[in-house]
LUMDREN-942356 format. One line per 5 residues: number of its first residue (from 1); for each residue x, y, z of N, C-alpha, C. Coordinates in steps of 0.1 Angstrom, whole numbers, plus 5000, padded with zeros to 4 digits. Layout:
BEGIN
NUM = X,Y,Z,X,Y,Z,X,Y,Z; ...
% end
This chain:
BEGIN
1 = 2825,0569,2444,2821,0560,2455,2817,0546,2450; 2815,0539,2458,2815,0522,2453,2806,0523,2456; 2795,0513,2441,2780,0514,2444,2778,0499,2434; 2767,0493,2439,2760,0482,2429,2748,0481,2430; 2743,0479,2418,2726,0477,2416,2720,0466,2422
6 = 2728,0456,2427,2719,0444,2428,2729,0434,2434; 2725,0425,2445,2727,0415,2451,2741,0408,2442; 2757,0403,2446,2762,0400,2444,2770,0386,2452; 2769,0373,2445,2772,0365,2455,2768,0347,2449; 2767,0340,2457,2769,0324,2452,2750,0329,2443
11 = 2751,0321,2433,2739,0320,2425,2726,0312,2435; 2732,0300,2443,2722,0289,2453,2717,0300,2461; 2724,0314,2468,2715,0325,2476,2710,0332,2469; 2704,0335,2461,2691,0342,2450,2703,0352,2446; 2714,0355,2446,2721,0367,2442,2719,0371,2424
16 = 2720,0384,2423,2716,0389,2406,2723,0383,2396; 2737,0393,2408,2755,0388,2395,2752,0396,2384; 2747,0408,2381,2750,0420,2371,2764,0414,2371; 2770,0420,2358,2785,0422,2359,2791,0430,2361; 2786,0440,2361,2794,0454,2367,2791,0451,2379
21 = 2782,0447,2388,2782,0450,2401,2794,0441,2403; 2795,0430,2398,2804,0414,2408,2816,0419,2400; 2819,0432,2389,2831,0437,2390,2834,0442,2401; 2828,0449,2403,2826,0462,2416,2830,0454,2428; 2823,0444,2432,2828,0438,2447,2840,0429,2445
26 = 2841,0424,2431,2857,0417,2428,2867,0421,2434; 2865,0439,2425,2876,0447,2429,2880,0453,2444; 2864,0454,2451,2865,0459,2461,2874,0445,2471; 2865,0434,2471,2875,0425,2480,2890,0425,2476; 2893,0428,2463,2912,0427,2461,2921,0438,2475
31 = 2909,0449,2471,2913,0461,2479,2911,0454,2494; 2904,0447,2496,2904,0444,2510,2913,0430,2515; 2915,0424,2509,2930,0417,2509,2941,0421,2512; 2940,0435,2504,2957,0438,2498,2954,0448,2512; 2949,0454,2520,2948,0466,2531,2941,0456,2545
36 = 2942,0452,2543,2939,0438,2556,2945,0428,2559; 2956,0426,2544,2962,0417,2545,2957,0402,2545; 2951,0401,2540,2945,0387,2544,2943,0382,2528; 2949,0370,2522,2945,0365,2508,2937,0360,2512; 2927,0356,2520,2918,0346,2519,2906,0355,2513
41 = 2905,0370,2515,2898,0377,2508,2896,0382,2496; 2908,0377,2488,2912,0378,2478,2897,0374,2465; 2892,0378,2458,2882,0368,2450,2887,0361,2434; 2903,0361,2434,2912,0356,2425,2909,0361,2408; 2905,0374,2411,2906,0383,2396,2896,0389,2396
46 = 2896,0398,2382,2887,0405,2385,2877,0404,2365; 2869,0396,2364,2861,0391,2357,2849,0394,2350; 2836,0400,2362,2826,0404,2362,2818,0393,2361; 2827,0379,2364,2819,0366,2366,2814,0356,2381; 2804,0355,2382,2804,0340,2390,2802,0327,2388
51 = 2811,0317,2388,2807,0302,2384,2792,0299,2393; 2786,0295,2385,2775,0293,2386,2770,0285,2397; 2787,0273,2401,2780,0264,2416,2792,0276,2425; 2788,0279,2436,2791,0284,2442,2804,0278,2452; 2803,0267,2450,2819,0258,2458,2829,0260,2445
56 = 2824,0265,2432,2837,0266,2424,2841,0278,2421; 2834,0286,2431,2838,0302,2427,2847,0308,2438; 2856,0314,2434,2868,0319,2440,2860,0338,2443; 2858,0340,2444,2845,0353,2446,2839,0350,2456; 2829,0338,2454,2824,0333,2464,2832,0329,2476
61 = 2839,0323,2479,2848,0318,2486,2850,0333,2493; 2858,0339,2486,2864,0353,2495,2854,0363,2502; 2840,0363,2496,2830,0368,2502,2825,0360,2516; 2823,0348,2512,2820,0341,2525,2834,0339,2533; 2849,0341,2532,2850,0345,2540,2852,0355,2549
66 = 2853,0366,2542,2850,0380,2549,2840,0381,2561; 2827,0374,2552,2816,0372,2563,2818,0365,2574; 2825,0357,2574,2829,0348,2589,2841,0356,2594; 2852,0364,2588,2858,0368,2595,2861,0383,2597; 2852,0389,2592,2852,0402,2595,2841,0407,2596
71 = 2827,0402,2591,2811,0409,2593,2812,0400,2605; 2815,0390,2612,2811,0382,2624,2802,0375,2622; 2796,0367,2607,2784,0357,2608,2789,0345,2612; 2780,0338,2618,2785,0323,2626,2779,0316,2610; 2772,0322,2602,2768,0308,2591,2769,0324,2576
76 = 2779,0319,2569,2778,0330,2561,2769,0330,2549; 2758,0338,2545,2748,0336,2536,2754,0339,2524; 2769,0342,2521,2776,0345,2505,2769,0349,2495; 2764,0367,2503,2761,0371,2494,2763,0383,2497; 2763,0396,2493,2766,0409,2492,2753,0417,2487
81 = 2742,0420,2499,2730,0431,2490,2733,0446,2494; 2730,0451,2485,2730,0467,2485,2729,0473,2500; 2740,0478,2503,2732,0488,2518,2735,0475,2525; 2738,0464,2527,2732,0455,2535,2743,0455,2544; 2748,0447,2554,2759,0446,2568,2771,0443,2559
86 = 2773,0430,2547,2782,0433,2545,2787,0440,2537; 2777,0442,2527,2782,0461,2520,2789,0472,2529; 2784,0474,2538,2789,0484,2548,2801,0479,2557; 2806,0464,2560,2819,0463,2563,2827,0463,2559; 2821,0459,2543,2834,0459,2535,2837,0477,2531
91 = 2827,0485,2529,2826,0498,2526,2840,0505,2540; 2836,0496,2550,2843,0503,2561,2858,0501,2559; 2860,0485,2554,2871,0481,2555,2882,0490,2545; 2877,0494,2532,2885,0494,2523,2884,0512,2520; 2873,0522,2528,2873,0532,2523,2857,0533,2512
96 = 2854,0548,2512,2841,0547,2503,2843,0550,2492; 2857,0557,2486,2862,0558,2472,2868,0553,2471; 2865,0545,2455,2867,0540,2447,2883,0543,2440; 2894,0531,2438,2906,0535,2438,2909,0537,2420; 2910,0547,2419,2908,0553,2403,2913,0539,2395
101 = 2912,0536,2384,2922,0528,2376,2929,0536,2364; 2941,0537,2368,2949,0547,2357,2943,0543,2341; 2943,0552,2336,2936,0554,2319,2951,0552,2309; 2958,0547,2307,2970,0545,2300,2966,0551,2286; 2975,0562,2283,2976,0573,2272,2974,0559,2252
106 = 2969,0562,2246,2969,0554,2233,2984,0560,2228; 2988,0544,2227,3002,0542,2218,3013,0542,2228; 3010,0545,2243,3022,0546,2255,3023,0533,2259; 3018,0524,2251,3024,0509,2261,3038,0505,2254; 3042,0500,2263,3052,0490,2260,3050,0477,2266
111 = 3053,0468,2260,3053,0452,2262,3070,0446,2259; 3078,0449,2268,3091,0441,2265,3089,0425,2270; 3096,0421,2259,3097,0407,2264,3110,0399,2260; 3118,0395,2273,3127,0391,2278,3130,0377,2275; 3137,0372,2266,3135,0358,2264,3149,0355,2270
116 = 3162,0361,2269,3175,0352,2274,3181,0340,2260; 3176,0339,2250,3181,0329,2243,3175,0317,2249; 3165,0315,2257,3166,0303,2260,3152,0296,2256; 3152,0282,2249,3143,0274,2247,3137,0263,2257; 3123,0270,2257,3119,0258,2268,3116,0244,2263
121 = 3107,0240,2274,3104,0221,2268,3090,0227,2261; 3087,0215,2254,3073,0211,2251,3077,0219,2235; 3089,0221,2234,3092,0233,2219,3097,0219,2207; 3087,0216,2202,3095,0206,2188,3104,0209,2181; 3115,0206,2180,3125,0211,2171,3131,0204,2163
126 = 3136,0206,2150,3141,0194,2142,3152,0188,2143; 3159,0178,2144,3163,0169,2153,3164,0165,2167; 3150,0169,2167,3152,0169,2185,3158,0173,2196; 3162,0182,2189,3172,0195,2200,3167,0197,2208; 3174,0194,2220,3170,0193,2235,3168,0212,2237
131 = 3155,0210,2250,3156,0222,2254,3167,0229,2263; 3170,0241,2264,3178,0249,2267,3171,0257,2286; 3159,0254,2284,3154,0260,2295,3140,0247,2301; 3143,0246,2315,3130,0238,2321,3120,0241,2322; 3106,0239,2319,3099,0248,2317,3090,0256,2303
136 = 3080,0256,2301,3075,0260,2293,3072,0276,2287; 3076,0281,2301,3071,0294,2296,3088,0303,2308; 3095,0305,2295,3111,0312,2296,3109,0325,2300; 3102,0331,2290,3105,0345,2290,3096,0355,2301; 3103,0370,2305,3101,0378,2314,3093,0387,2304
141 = 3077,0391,2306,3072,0400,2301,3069,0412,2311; 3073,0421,2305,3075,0436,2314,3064,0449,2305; 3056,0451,2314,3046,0459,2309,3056,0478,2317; 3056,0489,2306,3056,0501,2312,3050,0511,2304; 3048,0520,2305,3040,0533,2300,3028,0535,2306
146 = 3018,0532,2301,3005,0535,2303,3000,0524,2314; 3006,0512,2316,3003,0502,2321,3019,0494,2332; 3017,0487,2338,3027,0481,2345,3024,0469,2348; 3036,0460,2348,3035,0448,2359,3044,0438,2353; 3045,0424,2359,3060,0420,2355,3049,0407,2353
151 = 3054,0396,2344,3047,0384,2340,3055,0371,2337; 3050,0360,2334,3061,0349,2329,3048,0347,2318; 3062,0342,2307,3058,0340,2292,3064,0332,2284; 3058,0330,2272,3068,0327,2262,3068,0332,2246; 3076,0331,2239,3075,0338,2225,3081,0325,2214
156 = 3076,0311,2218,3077,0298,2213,3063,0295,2206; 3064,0287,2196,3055,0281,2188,3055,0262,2193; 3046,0254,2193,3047,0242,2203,3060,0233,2191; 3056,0236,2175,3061,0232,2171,3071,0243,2162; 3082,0242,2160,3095,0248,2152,3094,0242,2139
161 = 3092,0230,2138,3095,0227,2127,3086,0228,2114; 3076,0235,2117,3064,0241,2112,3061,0252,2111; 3058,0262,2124,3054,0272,2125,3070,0282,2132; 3068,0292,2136,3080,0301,2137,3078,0306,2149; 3086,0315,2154,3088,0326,2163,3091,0336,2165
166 = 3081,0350,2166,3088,0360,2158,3099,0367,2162; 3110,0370,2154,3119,0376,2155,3122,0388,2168; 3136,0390,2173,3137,0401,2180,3137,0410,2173; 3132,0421,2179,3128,0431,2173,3116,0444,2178; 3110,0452,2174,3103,0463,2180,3087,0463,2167
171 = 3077,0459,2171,3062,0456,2161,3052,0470,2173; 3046,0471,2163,3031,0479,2167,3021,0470,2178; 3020,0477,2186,3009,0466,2197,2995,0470,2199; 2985,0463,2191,2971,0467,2191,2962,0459,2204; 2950,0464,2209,2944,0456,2213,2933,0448,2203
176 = 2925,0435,2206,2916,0428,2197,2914,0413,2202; 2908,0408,2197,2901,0395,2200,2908,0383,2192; 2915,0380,2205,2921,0364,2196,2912,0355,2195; 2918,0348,2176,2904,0343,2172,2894,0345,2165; 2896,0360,2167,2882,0366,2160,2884,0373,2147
181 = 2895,0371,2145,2897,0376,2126,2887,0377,2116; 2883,0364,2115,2869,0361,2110,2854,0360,2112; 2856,0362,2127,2841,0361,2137,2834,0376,2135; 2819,0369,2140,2814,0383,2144,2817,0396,2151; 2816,0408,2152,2815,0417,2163,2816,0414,2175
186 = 2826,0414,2185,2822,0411,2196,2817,0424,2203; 2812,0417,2214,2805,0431,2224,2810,0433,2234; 2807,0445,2241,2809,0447,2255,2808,0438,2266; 2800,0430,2263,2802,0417,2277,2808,0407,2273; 2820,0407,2261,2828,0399,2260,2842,0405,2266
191 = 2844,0417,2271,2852,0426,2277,2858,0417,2288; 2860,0408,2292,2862,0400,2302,2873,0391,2303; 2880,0382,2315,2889,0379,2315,2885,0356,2303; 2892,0357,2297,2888,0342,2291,2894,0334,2285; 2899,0325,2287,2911,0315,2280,2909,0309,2271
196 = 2893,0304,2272,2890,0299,2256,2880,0307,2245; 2882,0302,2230,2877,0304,2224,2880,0321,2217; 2870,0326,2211,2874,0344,2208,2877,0353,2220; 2883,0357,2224,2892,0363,2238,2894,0373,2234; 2896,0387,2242,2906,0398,2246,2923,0395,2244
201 = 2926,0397,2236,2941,0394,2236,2951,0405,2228; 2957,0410,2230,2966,0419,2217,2971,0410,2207; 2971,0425,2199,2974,0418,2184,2988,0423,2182; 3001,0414,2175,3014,0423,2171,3011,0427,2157; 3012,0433,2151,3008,0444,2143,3001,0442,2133
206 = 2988,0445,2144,2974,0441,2138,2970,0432,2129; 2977,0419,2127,2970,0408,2123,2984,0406,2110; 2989,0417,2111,2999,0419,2095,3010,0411,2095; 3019,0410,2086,3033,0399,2086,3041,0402,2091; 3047,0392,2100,3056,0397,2107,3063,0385,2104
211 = 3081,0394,2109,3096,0384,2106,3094,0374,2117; 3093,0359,2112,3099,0348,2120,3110,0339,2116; 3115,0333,2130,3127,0326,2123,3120,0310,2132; 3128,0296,2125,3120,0284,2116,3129,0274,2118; 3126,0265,2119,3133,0253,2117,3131,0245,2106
216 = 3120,0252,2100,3113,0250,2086,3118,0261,2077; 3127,0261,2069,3133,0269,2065,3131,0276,2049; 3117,0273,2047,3108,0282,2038,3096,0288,2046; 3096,0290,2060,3089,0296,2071,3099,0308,2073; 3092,0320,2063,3099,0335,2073,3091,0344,2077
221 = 3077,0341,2075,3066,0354,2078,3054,0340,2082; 3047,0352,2092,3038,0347,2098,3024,0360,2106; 3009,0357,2099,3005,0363,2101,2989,0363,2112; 2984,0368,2119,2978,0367,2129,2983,0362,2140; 2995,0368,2141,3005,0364,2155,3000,0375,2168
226 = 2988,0371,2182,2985,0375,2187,2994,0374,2201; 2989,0378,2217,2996,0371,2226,2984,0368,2236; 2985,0357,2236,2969,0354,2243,2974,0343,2254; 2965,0337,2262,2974,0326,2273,2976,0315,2266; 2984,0311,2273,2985,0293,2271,2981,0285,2286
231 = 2983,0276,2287,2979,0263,2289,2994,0256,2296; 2989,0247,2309,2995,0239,2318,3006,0231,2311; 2998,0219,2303,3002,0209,2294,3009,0211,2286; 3009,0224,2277,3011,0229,2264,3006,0238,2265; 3013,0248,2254,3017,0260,2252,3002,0269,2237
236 = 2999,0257,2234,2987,0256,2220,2990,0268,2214; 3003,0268,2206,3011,0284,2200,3012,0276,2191; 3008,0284,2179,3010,0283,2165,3022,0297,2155; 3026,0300,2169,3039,0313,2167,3033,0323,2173; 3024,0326,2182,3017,0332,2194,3026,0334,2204
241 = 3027,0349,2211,3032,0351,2218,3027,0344,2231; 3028,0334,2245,3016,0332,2252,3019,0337,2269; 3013,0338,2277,3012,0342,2286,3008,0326,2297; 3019,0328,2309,3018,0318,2318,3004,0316,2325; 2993,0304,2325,2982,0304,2328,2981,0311,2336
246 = 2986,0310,2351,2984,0316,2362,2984,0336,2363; 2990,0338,2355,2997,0351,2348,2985,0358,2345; 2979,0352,2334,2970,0355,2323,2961,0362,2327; 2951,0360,2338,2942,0366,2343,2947,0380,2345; 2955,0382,2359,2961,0393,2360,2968,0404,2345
251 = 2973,0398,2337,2982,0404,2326,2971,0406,2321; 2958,0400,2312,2948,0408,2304,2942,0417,2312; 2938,0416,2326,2928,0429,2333,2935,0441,2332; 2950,0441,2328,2951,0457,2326,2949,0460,2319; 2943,0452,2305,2941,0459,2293,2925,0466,2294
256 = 2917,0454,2298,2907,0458,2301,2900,0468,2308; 2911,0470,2317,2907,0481,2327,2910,0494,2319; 2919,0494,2310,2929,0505,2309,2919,0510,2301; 2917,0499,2289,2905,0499,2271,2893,0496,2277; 2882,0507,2282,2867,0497,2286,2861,0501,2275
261 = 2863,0509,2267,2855,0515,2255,2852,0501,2247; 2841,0495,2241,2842,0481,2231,2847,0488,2220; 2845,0498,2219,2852,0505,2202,2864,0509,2203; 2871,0508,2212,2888,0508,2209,2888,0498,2205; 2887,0484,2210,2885,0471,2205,2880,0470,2187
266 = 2879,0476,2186,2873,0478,2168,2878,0485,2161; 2884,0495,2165,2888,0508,2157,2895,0500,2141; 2901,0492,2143,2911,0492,2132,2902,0479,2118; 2891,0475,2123,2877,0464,2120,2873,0458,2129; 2863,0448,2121,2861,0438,2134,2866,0430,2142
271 = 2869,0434,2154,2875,0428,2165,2892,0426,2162; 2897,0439,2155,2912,0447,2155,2907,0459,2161; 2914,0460,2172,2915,0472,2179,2927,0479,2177; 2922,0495,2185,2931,0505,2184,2949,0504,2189; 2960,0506,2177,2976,0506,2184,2972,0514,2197
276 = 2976,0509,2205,2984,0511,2220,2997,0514,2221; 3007,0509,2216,3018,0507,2222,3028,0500,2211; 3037,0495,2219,3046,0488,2212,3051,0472,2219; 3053,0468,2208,3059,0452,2218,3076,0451,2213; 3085,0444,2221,3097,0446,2218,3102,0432,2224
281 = 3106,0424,2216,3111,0413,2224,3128,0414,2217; 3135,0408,2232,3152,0412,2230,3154,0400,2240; 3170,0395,2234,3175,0385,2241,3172,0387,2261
% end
């Protein structure tokens, strides 16, 4: 059953914002979007966060507007208390159980990724070889086994003539913290969705050498090749698998959801997590 300890909602209305709870009604408004049809209820991922002004939170937004268009407030107070009217419309809206999140078996992923031969822009290459694809992020990433879902990506480095790309081919797919090779322990409340800095990201085989091919042509291995997001502008790959901003959110929460344990995230040291799966990138 769906339950939260404490007040969830814009920070300016005294709300708590535990994280598990503002997971909890995240997930709950998704579910009430997707079964009411309505994106405006949408709270655009599922985080365990609220920006702290409440005009920049996408959470916020979708709570207040539920409350104007489904609890019936003429002034919505954007906030969610325990037991309160809009706990119970939304409780009404979406059902009082909680929609399981499948547990994906250790070592059943697969991560294929679909590049087509094609090079996008923003890729440096030595003599300036024009790109082959418009666009920064080419390739089709396809999640099956334990996990599902379809993504845009790329498996480009910003620069070629430096750093590499790794090879087609079939690598080990761990979970772990991009970034954090050398950092401390991360924790449980770093379990969350984040673009900058030490992140949730998979590792291709666990931080170890893997075949790249170079436009620098004493470049054949390359190590701490993660797949973490990128960026609007640029791609910020130093031979990194990366994930289309927009994408990213959605593409990490299945890991997260799938791995809540912090010590799968460790199994292999600090902040190398446990093989999952496999990654496979093919023309």
């Amino acid at each position: 059953m769906w339950q939260i300890s404490a007040s969830v909602g814009s920070y300016e209305s005294g709300a708590v914002n535990k994280q598990p709870d503002v997971r909890t009604v995240q997930q709950m408004l998704t579910e009430a979007a997707k079964k009411l049809n309505n994106p405006r209820f949408h709270p655009g991922g599922i985080d365990g966060l609220i920006a702290r002004s409440g005009a920049s939170s996408a959470t916020v937004t979708a709570i207040t507007n539920f409350q104007l268009l489904r609890v019936g407030m003429v002034r919505a107070d954007q906030r969610i208390d325990v037991g309160g009217k809009t706990w119970k419309t939304l409780v009404a809206a979406i059902g009082n159980i909680a929609t399981p999140i499948p547990t994906p078996a250790a070592g059943n992923v697969t991560l294929t990724v679909r590049h087509g031969g094609k090079v996008p822009t923003h890729t440096t290459r030595q003599g300036n070889a024009a790109p082959t694809f418009s666009g920064m992020y080419e390739s089709v990433f396809l999640l099956s086994g334990g996990l599902s879902g379809t993504f845009r990506g790329s498996i480009w480095p910003d620069d070629m003539t430096v750093k590499g790309r790794v090879v087609d081919g079939t690598y080990p797919l761990h979970i772990g913290f991009h970034k954090g090779g050398g950092a401390a322990r991360q924790g449980a409340n770093n379990l969350v969705v984040k673009t900058q800095g030490i992140r949730p990201g998979l590792l291709v085989n666990c931080r170890n050498a893997v075949s790249v091919e170079s436009d620098n042509p004493t470049k054949k291995t390359s190590y701490g090749i993660n797949v973490h997001n990128g960026f609007r502008n640029q791609r910020f790959s130093d031979g990194c698998l990366t994930i289309e901003p927009s994408d990213w959110p959605k593409f990490i929460q299945k890991f997260l959801d799938g791995f809540p344990n912090i010590n799968d995230w460790h199994t292999n040291g600090v902040n190398s997590g446990k093989k999952i799966g496999q990654l496979v990138i093919q023309p």
